[in-house]
N, C-alpha and C positions, 0 to 999 in steps of 0.2 A: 298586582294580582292579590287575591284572597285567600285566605287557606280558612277551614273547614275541616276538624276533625273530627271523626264516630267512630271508635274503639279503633280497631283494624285497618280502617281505610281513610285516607285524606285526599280531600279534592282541591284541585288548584285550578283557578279560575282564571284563568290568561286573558291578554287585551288584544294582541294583534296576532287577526288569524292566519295568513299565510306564516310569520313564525312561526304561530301552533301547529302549523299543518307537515313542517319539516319536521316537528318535535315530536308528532304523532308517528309520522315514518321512521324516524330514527329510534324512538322509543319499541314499535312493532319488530325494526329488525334486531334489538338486542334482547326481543322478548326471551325469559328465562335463564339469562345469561349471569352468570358469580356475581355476585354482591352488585349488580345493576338493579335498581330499584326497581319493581314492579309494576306496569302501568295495567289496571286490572278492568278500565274500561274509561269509555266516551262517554257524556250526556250531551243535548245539547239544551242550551235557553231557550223554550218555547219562544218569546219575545222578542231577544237579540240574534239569537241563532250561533251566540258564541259557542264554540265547543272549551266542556270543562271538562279535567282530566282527573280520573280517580286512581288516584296509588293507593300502594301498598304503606301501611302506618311504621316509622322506625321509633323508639323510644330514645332520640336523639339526646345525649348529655351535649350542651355548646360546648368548643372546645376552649375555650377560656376557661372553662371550669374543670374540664375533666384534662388536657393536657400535662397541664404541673401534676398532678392524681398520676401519673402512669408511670410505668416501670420502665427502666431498659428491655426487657424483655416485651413489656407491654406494646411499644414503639415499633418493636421486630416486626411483633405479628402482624399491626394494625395496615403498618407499609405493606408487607408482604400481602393481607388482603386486599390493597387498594389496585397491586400489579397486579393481582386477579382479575378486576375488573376492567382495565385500561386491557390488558392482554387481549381478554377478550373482546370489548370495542371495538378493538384498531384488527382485530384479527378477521370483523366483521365490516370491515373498510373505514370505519367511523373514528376522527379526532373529536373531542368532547368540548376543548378548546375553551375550559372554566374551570380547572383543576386550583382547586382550594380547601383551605378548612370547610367554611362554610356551606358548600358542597358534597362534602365527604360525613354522612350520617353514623354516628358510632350508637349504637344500644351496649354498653360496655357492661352489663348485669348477664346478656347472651353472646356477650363477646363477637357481637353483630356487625358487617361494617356495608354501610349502600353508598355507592357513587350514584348523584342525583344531580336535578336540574341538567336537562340535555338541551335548552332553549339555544346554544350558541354550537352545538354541536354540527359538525358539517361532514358528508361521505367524501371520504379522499378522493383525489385522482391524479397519478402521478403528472408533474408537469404543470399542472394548475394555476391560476397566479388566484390567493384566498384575499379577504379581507381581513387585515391588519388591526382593524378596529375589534380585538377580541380580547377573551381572558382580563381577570381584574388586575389595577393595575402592578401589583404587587409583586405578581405571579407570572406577569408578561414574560417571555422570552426573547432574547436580543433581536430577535430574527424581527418579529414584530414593534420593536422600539428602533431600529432602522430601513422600517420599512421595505424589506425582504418578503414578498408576497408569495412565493415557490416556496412556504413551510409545508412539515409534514407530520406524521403523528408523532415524530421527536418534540415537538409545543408541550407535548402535556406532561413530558420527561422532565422537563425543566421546571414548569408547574410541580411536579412532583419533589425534584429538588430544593424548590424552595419551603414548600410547604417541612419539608424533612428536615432541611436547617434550622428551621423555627423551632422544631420537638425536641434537636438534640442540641442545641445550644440555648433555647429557653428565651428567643427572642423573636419576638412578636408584632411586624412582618420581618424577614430577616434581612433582604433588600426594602430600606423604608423610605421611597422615593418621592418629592410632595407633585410631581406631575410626570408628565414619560421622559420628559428630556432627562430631567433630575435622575429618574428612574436608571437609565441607563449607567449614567456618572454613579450612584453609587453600585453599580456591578460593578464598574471597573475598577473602583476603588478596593474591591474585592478580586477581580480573575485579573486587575493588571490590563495596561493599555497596548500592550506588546501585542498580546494575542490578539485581542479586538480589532486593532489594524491589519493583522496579518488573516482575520477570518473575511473583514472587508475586503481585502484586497484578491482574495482567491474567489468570491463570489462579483466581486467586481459591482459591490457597494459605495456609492456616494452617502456621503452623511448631510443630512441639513445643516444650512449652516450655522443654524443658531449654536448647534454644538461648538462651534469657532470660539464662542464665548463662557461655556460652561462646561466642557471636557476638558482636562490638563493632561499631566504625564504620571502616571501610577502605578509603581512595581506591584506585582502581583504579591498579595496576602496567604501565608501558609495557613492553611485550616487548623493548626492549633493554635494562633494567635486569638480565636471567638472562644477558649476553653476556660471554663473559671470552674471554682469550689460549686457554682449552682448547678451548674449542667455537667460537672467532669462524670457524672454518675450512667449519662449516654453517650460518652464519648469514648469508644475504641478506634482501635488503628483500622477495621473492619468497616468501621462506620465513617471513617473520615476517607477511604478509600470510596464508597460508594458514594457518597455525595458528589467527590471527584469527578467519579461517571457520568451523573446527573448535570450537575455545572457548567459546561462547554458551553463558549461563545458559537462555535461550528455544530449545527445540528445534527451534522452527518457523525459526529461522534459521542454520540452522548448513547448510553449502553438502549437498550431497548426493554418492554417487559418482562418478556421473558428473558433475556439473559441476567437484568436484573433480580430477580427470583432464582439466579444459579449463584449468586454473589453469596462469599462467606458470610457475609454479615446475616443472611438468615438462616446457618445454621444450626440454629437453638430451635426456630422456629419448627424447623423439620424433622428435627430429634424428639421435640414434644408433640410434635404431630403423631411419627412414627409411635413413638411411647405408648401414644393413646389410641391407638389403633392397636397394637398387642395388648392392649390391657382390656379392652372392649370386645376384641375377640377369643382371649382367654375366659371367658365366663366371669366376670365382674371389673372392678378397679380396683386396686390395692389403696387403703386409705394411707 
């Protein structure tokens, strides 16, 4: 696709139109929704007839640049904005099922944050069996690297998690897997093969078998063993508990948006929220 930008608005020129036509749908029903990108109209190609989509423009920093740039505190917020937007998605039936940096637009000068590209996104329905072929590889969630087609809006939790990993331990993807089989083998070499058997076995998962060849046996890794002098600076016991949440090979247990947003680790965030809210309704800011 092409992008097109004029001050305030950019257009994205998509290739395949029933894609575009889901992404149109899904785009209208999260119209006006927290940090959901804004799709603020249709054209179409006189000639092709393709329909091209005009957003709303983010002053995105990449995050290779701006990551290492942010605070502890910085991190809080950004997350805590990102569950704003998944909240509300999945609140509007919708998994986004692409949950990444690159997806996740920061304007860090307005402290802006837009979840974007909704091309893979799909409306839930309980009981479903989805297509597995989703999410970059990175980011995949177990459920989708064995082939578990009964996911649900827990996919983008773990997308979430992993993305989170990467910020507060400064490693960049955090599961760096060179295909999906690999993919998997190194989660486990992180959450341990104990669980992974036991979440296959209560969903009543066959594994391929090429894993026969390239899965071993691996005690599960404690979360401060990834903590060194470069990242110890995002790393509390707060913040190693909620990745915890996020992490789970079993979907049914990984916390959800909103309770994620009740998690101590963003209580800073909600202190300077409240903060700024009595100082804005007191008749100024105090410098």
């Amino acid at each position: 696709m092409s992008l097109t930008n004029n001050n305030d608005k950019q257009v994205l020129k998509p290739v395949k139109k029933k894609k575009i036509k889901r992404e149109i749908k899904i785009l209208q029903n999260l119209s006006g929704g927290v940090n959901v990108v804004q799709l603020y109209d249709i054209v179409r190609d006189p000639m092709s007839k393709t329909p091209a989509l005009v957003f709303e423009s983010v002053n995105n920093t990449d995050f290779k640049i701006l990551y290492p740039k942010l605070t502890d505190f910085d991190v809080r917020y950004y997350i805590h904005e990102l569950l704003k937007a998944l909240d509300f998605c999945h609140s509007r039936g919708i998994i986004h099922r692409d949950v990444k940096p690159h997806n996740v637009m920061i304007d860090h000068e307005k402290r802006q944050l837009r979840l974007i590209d909704w091309g893979l996104a799909e409306f839930y329905h309980p009981g479903t069996e989805y297509n597995v072929r989703v999410a970059s590889r990175y980011f995949k969630g177990p459920e989708l690297l064995v082939d578990f087609q009964e996911y649900d809006y827990s996919l983008d939790m773990w997308s979430l998690g992993c993305m989170f990993a990467s910020m507060i331990f400064r490693k960049e993807p955090f599961f760096h897997g060179h295909d999906n089989y690999d993919q998997l083998v190194k989660i486990a070499k992180v959450l341990g093969t104990d669980d992974l058997f036991a979440y296959l076995d209560k969903y009543g998962i066959e594994l391929d078998a090429h894993f026969d060849e390239v899965l071993g046996r691996y005690p599960r890794k404690p979360w401060t063993r990834f903590v060194n002098s470069d990242n110890e600076r995002y790393v509390s016991t707060e913040a190693l508990d909620f990745l915890d949440r996020l992490l789970r090979y079993d979907h049914l247990e990984r916390v959800t948006p909103l309770e994620a947003m009740e998690h101590a680790y963003f209580e800073p965030v909600k202190k300077a929220a409240e903060a700024a809210a009595g100082n804005s309704g007191g008749g100024g800011r105090s410098s």
